[in-house]
C-alpha positions in Angstrom: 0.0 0.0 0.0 2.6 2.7 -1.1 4.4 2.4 1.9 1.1 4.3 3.9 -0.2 1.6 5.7 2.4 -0.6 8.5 2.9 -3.7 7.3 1.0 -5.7 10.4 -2.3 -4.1 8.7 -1.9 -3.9 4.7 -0.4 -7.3 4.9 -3.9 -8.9 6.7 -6.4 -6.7 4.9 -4.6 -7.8 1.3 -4.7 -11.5 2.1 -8.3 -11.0 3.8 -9.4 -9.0 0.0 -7.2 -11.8 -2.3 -8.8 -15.0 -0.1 -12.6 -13.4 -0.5 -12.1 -12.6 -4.6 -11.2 -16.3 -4.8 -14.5 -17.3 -3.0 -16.6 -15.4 -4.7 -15.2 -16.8 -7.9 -15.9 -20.7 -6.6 -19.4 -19.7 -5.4 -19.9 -17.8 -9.0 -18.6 -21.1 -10.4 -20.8 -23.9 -8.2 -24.0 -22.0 -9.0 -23.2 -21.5 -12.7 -22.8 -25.6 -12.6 -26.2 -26.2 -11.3 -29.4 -27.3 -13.1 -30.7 -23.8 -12.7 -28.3 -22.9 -15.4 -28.1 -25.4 -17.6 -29.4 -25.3 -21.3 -32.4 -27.5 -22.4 -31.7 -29.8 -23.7 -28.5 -31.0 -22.3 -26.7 -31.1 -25.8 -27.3 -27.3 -26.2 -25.6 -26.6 -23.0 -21.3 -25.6 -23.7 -19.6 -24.1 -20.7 -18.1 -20.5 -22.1 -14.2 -19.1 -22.0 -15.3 -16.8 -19.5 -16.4 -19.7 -17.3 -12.8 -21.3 -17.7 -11.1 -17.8 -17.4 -12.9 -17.5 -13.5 -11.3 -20.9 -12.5 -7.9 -19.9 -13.6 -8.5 -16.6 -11.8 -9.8 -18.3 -8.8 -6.9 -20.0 -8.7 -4.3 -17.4 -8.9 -6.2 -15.7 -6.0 -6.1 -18.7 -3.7 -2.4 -18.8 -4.9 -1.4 -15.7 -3.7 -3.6 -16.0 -1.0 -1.6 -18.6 0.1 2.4 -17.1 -0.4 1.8 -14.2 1.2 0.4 -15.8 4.2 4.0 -18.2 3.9 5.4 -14.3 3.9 3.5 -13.4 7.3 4.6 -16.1 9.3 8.1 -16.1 8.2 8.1 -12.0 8.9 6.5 -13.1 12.5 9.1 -15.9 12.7 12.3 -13.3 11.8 13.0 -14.8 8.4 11.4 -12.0 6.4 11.5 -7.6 6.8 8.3 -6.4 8.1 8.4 -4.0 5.6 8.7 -4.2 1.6 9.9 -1.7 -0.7 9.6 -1.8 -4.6 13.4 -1.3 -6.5 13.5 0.4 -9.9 13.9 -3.2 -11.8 10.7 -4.8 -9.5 8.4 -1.4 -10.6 9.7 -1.6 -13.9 8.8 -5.0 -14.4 5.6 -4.6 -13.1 4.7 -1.8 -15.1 5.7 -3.2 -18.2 3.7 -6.6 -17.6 0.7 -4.2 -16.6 1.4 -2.4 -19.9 2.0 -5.1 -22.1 -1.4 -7.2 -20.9 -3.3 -3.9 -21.2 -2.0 -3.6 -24.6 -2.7 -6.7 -25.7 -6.7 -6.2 -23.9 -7.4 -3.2 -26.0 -5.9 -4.8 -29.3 -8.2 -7.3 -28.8 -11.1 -5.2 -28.3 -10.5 -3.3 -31.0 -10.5 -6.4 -33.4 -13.4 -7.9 -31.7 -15.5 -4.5 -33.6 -13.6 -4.6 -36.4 -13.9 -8.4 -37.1 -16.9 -8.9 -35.7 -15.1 -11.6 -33.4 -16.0 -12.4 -29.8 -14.3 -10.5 -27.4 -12.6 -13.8 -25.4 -11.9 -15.3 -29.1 -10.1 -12.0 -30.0 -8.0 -12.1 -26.6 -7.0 -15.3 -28.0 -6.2 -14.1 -31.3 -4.1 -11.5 -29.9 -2.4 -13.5 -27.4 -0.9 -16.1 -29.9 -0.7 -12.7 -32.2 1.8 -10.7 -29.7 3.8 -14.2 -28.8 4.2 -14.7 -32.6 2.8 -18.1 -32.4 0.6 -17.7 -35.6 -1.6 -20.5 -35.3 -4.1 -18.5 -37.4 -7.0 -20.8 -38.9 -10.2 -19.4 -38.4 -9.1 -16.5 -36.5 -7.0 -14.0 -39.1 -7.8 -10.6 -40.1 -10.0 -10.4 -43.1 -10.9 -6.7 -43.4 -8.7 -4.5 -45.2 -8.9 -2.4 -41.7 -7.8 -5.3 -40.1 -4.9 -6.1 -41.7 -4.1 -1.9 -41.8 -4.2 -2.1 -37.9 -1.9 -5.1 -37.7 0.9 -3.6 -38.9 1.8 -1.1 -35.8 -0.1 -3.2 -33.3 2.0 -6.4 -33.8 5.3 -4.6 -33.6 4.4 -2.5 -30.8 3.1 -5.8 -28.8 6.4 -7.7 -29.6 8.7 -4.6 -28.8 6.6 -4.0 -25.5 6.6 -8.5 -24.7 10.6 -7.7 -25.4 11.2 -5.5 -23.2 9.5 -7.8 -20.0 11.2 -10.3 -21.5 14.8 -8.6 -20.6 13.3 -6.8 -17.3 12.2 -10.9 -16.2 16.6 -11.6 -17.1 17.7 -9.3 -15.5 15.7 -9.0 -12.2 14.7 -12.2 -11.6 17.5 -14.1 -13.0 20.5 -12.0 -11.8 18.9 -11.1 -8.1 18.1 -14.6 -7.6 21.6 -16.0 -9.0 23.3 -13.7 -6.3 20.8 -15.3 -3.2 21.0 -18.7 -4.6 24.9 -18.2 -4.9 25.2 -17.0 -0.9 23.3 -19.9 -0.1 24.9 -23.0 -1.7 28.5 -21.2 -0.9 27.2 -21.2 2.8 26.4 -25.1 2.4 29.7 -25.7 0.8 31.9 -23.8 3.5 30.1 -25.5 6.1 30.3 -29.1 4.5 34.4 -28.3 3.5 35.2 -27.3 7.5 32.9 -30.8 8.5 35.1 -32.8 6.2 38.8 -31.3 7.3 41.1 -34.6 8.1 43.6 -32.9 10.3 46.1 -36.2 10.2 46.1 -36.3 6.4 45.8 -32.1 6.2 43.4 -32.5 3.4 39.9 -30.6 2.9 37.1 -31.7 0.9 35.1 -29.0 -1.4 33.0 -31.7 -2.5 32.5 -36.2 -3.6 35.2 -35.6 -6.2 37.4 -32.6 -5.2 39.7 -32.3 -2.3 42.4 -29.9 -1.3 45.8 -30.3 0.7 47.0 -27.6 3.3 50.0 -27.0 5.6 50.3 -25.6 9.0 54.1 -26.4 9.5 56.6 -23.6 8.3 53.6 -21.0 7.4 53.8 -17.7 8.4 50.3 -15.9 9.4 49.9 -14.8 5.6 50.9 -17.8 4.4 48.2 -19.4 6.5 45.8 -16.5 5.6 46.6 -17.2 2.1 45.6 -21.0 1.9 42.8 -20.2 3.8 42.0 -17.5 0.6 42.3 -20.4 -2.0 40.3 -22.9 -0.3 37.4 -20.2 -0.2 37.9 -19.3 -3.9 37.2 -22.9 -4.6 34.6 -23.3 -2.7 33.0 -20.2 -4.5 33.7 -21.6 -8.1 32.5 -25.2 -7.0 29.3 -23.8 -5.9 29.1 -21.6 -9.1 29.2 -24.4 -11.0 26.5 -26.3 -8.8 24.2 -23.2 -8.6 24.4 -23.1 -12.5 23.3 -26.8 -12.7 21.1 -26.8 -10.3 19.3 -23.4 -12.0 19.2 -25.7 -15.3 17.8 -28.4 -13.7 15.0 -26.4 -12.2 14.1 -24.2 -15.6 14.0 -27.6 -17.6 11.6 -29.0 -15.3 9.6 -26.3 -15.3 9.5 -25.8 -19.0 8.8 -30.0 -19.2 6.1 -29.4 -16.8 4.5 -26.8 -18.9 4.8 -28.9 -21.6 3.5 -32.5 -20.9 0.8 -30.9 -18.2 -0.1 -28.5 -21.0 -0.7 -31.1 -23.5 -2.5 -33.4 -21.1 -5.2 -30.3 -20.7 -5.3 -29.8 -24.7 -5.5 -33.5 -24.6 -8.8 -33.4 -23.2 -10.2 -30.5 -23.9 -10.0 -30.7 -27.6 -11.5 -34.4 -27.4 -14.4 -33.3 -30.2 -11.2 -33.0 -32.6 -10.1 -36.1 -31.6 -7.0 -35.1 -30.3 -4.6 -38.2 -29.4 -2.2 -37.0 -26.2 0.7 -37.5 -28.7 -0.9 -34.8 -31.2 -1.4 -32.5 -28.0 2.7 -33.1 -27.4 3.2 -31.9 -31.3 1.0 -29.1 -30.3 2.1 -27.8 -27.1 6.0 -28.4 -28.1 5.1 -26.6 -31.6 3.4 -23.5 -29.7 6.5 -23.5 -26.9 8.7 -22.5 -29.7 6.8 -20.3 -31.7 6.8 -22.5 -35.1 3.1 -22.0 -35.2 2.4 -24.7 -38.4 -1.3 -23.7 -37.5 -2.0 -27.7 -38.9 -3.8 -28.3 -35.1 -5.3 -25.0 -33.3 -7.6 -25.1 -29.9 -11.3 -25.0 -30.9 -13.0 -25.4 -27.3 -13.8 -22.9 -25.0 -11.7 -24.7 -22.5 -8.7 -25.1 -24.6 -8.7 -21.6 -26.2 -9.1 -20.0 -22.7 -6.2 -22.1 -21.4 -3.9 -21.4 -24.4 -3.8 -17.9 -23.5 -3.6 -18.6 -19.6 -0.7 -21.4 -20.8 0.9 -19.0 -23.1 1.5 -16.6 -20.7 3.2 -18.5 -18.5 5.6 -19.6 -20.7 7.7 -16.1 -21.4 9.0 -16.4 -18.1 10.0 -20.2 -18.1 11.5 -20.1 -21.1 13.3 -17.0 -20.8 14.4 -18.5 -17.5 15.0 -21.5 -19.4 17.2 -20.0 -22.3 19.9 -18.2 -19.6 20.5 -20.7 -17.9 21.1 -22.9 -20.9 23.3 -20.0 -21.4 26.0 -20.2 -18.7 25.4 -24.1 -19.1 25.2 -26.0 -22.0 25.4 -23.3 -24.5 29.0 -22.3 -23.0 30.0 -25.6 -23.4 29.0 -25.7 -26.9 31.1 -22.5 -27.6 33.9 -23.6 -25.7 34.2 -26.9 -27.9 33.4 -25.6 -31.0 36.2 -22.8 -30.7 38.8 -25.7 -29.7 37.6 -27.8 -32.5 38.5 -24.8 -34.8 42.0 -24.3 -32.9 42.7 -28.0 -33.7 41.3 -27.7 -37.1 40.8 -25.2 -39.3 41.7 -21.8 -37.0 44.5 -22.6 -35.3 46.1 -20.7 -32.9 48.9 -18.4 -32.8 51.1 -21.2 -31.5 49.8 -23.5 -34.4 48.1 -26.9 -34.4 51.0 -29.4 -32.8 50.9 -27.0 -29.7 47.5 -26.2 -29.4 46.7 -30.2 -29.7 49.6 -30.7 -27.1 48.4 -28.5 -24.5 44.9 -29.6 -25.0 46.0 -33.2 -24.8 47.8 -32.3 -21.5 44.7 -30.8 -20.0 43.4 -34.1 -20.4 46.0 -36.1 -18.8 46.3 -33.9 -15.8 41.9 -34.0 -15.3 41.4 -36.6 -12.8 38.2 -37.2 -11.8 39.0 -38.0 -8.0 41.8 -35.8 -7.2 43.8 -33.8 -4.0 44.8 -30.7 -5.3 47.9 -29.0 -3.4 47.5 -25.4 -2.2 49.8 -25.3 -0.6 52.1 -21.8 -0.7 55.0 -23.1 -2.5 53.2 -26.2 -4.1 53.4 -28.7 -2.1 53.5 -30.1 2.0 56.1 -28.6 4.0 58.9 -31.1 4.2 62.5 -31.2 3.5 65.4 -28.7 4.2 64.0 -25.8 7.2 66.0 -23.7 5.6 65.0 -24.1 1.7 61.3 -23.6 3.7 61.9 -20.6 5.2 63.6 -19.1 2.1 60.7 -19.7 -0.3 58.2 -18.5 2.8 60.0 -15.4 2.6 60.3 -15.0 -0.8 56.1 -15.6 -0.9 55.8 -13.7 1.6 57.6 -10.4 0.0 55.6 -11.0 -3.7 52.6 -10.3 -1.3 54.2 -7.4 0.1 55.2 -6.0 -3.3 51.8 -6.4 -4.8 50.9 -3.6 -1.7 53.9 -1.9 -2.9 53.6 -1.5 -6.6 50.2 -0.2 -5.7 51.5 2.4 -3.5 54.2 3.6 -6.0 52.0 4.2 -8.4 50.1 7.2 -6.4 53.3 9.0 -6.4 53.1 10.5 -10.0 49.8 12.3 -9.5 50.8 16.3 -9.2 47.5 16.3 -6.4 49.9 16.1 -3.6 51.0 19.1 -2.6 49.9 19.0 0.8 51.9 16.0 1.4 55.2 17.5 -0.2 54.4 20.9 1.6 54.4 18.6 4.4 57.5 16.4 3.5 59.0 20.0 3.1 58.9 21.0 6.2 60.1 18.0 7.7 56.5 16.4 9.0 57.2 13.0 7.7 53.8 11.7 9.6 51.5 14.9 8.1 52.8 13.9 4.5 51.8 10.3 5.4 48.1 10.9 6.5 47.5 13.2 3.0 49.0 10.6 1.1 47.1 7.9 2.6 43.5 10.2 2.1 44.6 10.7 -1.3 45.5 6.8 -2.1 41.9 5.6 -0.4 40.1 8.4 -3.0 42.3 7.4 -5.7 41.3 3.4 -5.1 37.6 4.2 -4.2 37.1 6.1 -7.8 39.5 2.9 -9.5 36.9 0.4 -7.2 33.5 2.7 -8.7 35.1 1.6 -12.6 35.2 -2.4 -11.7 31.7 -2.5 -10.3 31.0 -1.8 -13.9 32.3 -5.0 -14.9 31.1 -7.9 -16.0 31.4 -10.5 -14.9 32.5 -9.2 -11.5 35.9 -8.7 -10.7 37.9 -11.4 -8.1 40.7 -9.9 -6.7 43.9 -11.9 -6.2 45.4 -12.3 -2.1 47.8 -9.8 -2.8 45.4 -7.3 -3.8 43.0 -8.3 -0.7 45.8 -8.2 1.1 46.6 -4.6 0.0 42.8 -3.4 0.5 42.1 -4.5 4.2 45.7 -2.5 4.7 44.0 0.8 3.7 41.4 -0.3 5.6 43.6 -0.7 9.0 43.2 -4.6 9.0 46.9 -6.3 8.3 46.9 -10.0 7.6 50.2 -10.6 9.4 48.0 -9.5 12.7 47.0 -13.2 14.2 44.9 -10.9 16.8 42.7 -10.3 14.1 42.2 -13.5 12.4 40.3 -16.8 14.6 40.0 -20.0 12.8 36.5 -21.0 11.1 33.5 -22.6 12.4 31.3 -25.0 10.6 28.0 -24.3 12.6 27.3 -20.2 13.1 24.0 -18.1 14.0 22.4 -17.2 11.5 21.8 -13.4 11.1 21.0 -11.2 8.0 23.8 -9.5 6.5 27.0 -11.2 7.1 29.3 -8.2 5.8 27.4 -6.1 8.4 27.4 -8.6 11.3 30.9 -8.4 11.1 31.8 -4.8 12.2 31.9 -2.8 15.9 32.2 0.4 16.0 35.6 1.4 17.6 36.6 5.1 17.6 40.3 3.8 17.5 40.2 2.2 14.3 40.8 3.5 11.0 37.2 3.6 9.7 35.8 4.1 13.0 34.9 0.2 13.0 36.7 -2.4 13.6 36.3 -6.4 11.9 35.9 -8.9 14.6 38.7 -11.4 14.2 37.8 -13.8 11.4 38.7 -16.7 8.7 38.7 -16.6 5.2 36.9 -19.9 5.3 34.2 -18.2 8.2 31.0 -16.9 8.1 32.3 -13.5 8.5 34.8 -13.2 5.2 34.6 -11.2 2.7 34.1 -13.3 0.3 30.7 -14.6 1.9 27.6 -12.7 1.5 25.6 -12.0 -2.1 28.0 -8.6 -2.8 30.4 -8.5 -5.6 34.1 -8.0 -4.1 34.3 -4.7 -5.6 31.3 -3.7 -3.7 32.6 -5.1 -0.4 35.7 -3.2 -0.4 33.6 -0.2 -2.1 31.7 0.4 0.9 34.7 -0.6 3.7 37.1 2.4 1.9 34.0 4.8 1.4 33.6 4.3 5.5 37.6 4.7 6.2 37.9 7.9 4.4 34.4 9.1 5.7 35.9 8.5 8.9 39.4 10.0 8.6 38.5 13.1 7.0 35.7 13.8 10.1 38.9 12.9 12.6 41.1 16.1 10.8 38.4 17.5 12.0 38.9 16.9 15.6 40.3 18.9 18.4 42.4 16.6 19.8 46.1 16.5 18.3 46.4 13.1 19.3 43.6 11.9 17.2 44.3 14.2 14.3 47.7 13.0 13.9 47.7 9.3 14.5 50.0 7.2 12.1 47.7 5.8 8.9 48.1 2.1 8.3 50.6 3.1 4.8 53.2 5.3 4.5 55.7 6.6 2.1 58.3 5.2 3.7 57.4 1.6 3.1 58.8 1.7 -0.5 61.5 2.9 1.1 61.6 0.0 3.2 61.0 -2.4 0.5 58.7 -5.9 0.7 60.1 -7.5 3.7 59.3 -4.6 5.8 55.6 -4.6 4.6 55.2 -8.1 5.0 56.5 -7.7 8.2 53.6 -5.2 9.4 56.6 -2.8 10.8 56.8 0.5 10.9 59.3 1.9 9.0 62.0 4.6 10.5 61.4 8.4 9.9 65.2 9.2 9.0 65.3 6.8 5.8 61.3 8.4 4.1 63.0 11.5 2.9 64.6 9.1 -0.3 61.1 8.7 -1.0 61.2 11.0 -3.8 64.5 10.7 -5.4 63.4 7.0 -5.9 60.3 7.9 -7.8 61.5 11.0 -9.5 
């Protein structure tokens, strides 16, 4: 109700209106079936589309009825907001589905006076019209005004049936890909932790994939580290189960549609003499919009169901068709562009290599398999200090990812303050402007890859990097905890995850947690980009309010990056140290 009325009494007076519209209907529909109605004699008497159009109506009312009292008692029970508010995609699809059925209503008034149709027959004629079915038979324009009319009405209705068509993609399909994806990551992080074998330090993503780790030798960013690959795939094995899973459910869906649809053609169009197999050719022909127009519903019954049937389809099989998409299709593609590589568009490498590396990929796919992730490719073993050597030498390729990153602010002319600073000799004032002006310079670079598609991953390195601007350094073990199988459930994992601490940079702090918990980053339905978006937007919010402040102290407290640290190279990042003042003033002559 327009956001007017509290939930506790819209939601009651909506059900109480939807549940009494579907009485009404059945006790329209019981008297209409009694003798007091019925045509003398008995072979006069035919049930009308109208009468077929009330029970579908019916129907949808004790449908709806029925959800939205599922939607009171989980609001009552916690699992649902008391409170809904339309987005721009939800009113836009619902206006064009208002608009397109309208549309198609006044089309088929029109035609019902210029035909001299019925009205219901001319809603069907416009139905399989706009869906570019084309059954046609008896029901084609024969008037020269007719066939005028046709010209901008069928366009219009197919533009208009286009445009719901990518509003039903792109809300329901990509909103309910994200939730869906949150979920069965959830169910896969729980089920890896459950299946951890501590003796043989292996992890199980799923029946057919498991994973190696290390403890021995690892520094805290190692650790952090396999703990960030183990999540990644976890995410991409529950990708791939959420996209097979969505196939699974549009195909039987559209199957549904199709064998229950044919069973109601089947008897309803019983005076043709349909056979259930000739309803199958007609239902499967319709589906697709062949139209051969060779079998067409003459019944009330079946021409009132068509359109009803009809209807439902757009959104199944547009449902239907992505999915195939990101499934089967992308297989398809994939093959058919290495058949070409192999055959007649080879690659720049040529055909012996590009059949030699496929041939590898083959040999190295196992279908039961450990993969190592460990840092330096396999369990710590062997010389200490060969394992200490390539920790470090991990460890500083981390570190110089933060680096590079770092470096790169230096050429931008927009920091005077910090050289007026550096001037001067105030190596820590010259460090808190260059730190405000790296988190604006990586929030506006963040704002550019939400725009991507698909959504950007970032590597360790660069999460690494990120929470460091964000005063969380994965060298810290006092901010890490290791990850639970079983948690509470509460709405909004990335927000769950934050107190508000006056201290840190942000003005909140992360409770410790795992890469592999409920409280990572990498959980949740946001993109990564959007994550980290919102974290930086917060941190800068926050430090530009504390130059703000009174207080010396607070206004001049050490940021999390510095100048200095290219100074210092990798090993003192890594290292989460704190570089000294005397050496930041070569900041500049490097970089010059």
């Amino acid at each position: 109700m327009a956001q007017r009325v509290r939930f506790e009494i819209a939601q009651p007076i909506t059900i109480v209106g939807f549940f009494l519209s579907g009485l009404l209907l059945i006790a329209l529909l019981i008297a209409s079936s009694t003798d007091a109605f019925r045509l003398q004699p008995p072979s006069q008497h035919a049930l009308t589309q109208a009468f077929y159009y009330a029970i579908m109506a019916a129907i949808n009312y004790m449908g709806v009825t029925f959800v939205m009292c599922i939607t009171v008692y989980g609001a009552r029970a916690g699992k649902y907001r008391t409170g809904f508010r339309l987005t721009p995609p939800q009113r836009t699809l619902m206006l064009q589905t208002i608009f397109f059925l309208v549309y198609l209503l006044l089309g088929a008034l029109v035609y019902s006076y210029v035909e001299n149709w019925g009205f219901l027959d001319a809603v069907f004629w416009a139905d399989f019209t706009l869906l570019t079915v084309g059954i046609g038979d008896n029901f084609v324009p024969l008037t020269h005004t007719g066939r005028s009319l046709l010209f901008p009405y069928a366009i219009g209705g197919i533009v208009m049936l286009g445009l719901v068509v990518g509003s039903i993609r792109s809300l329901v399909l990509e909103r309910g890909k994200q939730k869906m994806q949150a979920r069965m990551t959830e169910k896969k992080r729980e089920h890896a932790l459950r299946s951890v074998d501590l003796e043989n330090q292996t992890i199980r993503i799923d029946w057919f994939h498991a994973l190696t780790f290390s403890k021995k030798g690892k520094t805290e960013s190692e650790l952090r580290e396999q703990e960030f690959k183990v999540m990644r795939k976890i995410q991409y094995s529950a990708e791939s189960r959420r996209r097979w899973m969505s196939l699974g459910i549009s195909l039987t869906a559209a199957f549904t549609l199709w064998f229950v649809g044919a069973v109601v053609f089947w008897k309803s169009e019983r005076p043709q003499q349909w056979s259930y197999f000739v309803s199958l050719y007609f239902a499967y022909t319709s589906l697709l919009t062949i139209g051969y127009g060779d079998f067409i519903p003459m019944s009330n019954a079946g021409k009132a169901f068509f359109v009803y049937w009809s209807l439902l389809a757009v959104p199944t099989l547009t449902i239907l068709i992505s999915n195939m998409g990101d499934t089967v299709v992308k297989g398809f593609s994939q093959a058919s562009d290495w058949l070409g590589a192999v055959t007649v568009l080879p690659e720049d490498n040529g055909f012996k290599a590009t059949f030699k590396s496929s041939i590898a990929k083959i040999v190295q796919f196992r279908v039961f398999r450990n993969v190592d992730i460990t840092i330096d490719g396999r369990a710590a073993s062997g010389d200490p200090s060969a394992q200490e050597e390539k920790a470090l030498r991990r460890q500083c390729n981390t570190a110089e990812i933060i680096s590079d990153k770092i470096a790169k602010h230096l050429e931008s002319e927009e920091l005077k303050e910090a050289a007026r600073a550096e001037s001067h000799g105030d190596l820590l004032d010259r460090d808190i402007h260059f730190y405000h002006f790296v988190l604006a310079k990586e929030i506006r670079h963040l704002m550019q890859d939400l725009q991507v598609s698909p959504p950007k991953e970032y590597s360790y390195g660069e999460w690494a990097y990120y929470l460091k601007l964000m005063g969380q350094d994965e060298n810290d073990p006092s901010l890490h905890r290791a990850p639970r199988a079983q948690v509470e459930r509460t709405e909004g994992v990335a927000e769950a995850q934050l107190v508000p601490d006056p201290d840190a940079h942000g003005g909140m702090r992360m409770k410790p947690w795992s890469w592999l918990g409920n409280r990572s980053p990498l959980m949740g339905d946001k993109v990564e980009a959007q994550w980290i978006l919102e974290r930086l937007s917060a941190t800068l919010e926050h430090e530009l309010k504390r130059m703000r402040s009174r207080d010396e102290r607070v206004r001049r407290r050490p940021p999390p990056i510095s100048m200095s640290d290219l100074v210092q190279g990798p090993e003192r990042l890594s290292s989460g140290e704190s570089p000294p003042g005397e050496e930041a003033a070569r900041v500049r002559e490097k970089h010059e």
